[in-house]
N, C-alpha and C positions, 0 to 999 in steps of 0.2 A: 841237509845239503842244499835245500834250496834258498837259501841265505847264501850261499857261494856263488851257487849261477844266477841268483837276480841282481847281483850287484858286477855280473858280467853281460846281462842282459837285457836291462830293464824292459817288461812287459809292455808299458804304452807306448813304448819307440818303437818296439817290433817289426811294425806295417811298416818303415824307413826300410824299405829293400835295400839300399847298396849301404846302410848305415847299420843295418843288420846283419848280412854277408859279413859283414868286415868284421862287426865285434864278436861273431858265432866264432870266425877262423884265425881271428888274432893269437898267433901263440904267445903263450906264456911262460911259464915256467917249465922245461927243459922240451921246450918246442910243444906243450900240451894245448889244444884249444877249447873251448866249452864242449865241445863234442866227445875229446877223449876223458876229462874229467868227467861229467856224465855218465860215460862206461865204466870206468875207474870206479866213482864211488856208487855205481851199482843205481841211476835215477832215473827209469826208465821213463815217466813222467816227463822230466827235465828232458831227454834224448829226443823223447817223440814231439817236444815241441819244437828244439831247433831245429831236428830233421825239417819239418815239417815248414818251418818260416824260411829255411833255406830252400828246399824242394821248390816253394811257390815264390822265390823271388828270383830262383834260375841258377840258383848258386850251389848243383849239387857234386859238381864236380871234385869242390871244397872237400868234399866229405873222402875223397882219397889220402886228403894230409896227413902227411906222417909226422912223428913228433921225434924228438933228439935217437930214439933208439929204433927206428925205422919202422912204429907200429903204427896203424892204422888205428879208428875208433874199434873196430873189429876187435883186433889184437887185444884192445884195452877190456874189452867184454868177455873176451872167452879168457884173458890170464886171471882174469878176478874173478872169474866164475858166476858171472850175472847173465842170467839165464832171460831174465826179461829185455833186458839191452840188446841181447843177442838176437831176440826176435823181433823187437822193433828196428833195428838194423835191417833184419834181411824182408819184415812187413814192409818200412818205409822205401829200400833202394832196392827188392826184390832179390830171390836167389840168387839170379843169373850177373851178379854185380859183380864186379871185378875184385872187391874186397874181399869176397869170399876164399878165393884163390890167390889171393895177396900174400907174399913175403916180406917177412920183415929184412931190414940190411943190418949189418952182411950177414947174420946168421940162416937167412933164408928159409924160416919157420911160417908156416901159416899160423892160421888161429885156432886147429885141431891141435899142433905140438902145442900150442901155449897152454891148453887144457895141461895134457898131459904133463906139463911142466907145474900146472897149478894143484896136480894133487895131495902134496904134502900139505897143505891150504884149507885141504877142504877134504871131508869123508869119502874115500874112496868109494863106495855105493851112489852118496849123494852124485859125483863127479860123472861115473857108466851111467846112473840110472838117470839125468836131467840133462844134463847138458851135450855129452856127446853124441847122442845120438839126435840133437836137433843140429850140430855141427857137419855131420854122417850124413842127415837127408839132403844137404844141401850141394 
């Protein structure tokens, strides 16, 4: 995957703050941005560095965009079941983030139903025993 987001990202440009901002939150294809792809394909690597170049160039507000089906980068970590996205999410913008408590439109799911939506996806064990209850502490 990182062949997808460094030709949405290129590394030496990065320090470019508002040239940065801009290419993290450019949506793409059905309103997605290198943030929710990230979560999507599960790169927590990839996640923790845009968080991180957005966070330091002021741009974290971005990180609330939602994409064509009103999810957050959240939404896109806990429907696919990536358990490390999920915590660099709530390491990098902290529990207390609005995301957390975030609906999607108009179905109005957080990112605990998205779990539960994601289980036929993934071993019901794996689902109880990893991910939701780091969804629960939060």
């Amino acid at each position: 995957t990182f062949a997808l987001f460094s030709s949405l990202v290129p590394l030496p440009y990065a320090s470019n703050s508002e040239w940065a901002t801009a290419m993290i939150l450019e949506p793409g294809e059905q309103g997605n941005n290198s943030l929710h792809l990230a979560c999507s394909y599960g790169d927590s690597k990839i996640l923790d560095f845009l968080l991180e170049t957005l966070l330091d160039n002021g741009g974290g507000d971005g990180c609330e965009q939602r994409n064509e089906l009103g999810w957050t980068l959240l939404h896109c970590a806990a429907y696919h079941l990536h358990l490390e996205c999920i915590r660099c999410v709530v390491k990098r913008l902290g529990a207390q983030n609005r995301l957390i408590h975030s609906r999607t439109l108009p179905a109005q799911e957080t990112a605990i139903h998205l779990v539960v939506q994601a289980r036929p996806l993934a071993p019901r064990r794996e689902t109880e025993l990893l991910v939701l209850p780091v969804l629960k502490e939060l």
